[in-house]
N, C-alpha and C positions, 0 to 999 in steps of 0.2 A: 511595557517591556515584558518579554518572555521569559521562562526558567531558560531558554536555550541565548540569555542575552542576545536577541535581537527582534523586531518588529517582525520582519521576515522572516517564519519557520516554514521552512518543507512539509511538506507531508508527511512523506514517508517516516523523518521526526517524529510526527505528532503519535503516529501510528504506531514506532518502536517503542515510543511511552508506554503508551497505552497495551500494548504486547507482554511489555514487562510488567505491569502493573496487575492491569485484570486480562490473564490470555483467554477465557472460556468467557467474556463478557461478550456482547454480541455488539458487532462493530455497526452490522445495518441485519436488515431484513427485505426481503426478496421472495413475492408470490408465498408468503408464509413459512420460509424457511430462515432461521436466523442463522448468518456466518459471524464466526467469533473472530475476534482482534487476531488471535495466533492461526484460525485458517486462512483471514485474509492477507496476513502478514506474508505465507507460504504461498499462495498464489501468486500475491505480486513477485518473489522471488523469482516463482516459475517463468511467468513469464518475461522479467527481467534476462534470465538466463537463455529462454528461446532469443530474444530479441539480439544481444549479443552475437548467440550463434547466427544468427541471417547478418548479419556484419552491419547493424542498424547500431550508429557511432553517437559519440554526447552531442546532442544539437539538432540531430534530423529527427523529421514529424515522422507520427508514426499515426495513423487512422485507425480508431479501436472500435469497431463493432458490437455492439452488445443485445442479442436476441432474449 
């Protein structure tokens, strides 16, 4: 059982923990650059809020590229 009372927690959950907690800890690391919990936090944001505006609803896939 999780502090968020249930077996199944989100992500995003895990991550706004972790935001609140340590924001400047580094969430991952990437070709030697580390992103911190509050820059990845603000990414995901962004791109949450692009996806929205393209009219991309709760439930459709969405294909994410990552170079």
């Amino acid at each position: 059982m999780t502090k968020h009372g249930a077996e199944n927690v989100m992500l995003d959950d895990v991550i706004k923990d972790w935001v609140e907690k340590t924001p400047e800890m580094p969430a991952f690391r990437c070709l030697g650059k580390a992103v911190s919990y509050q820059e990845l936090d603000q990414r995901a944001n962004q791109l949450a809020h692009w996806l929205v505006d393209q009219v991309v609803m709760p439930g459709d896939r969405v294909a994410i590229w990552m170079h």
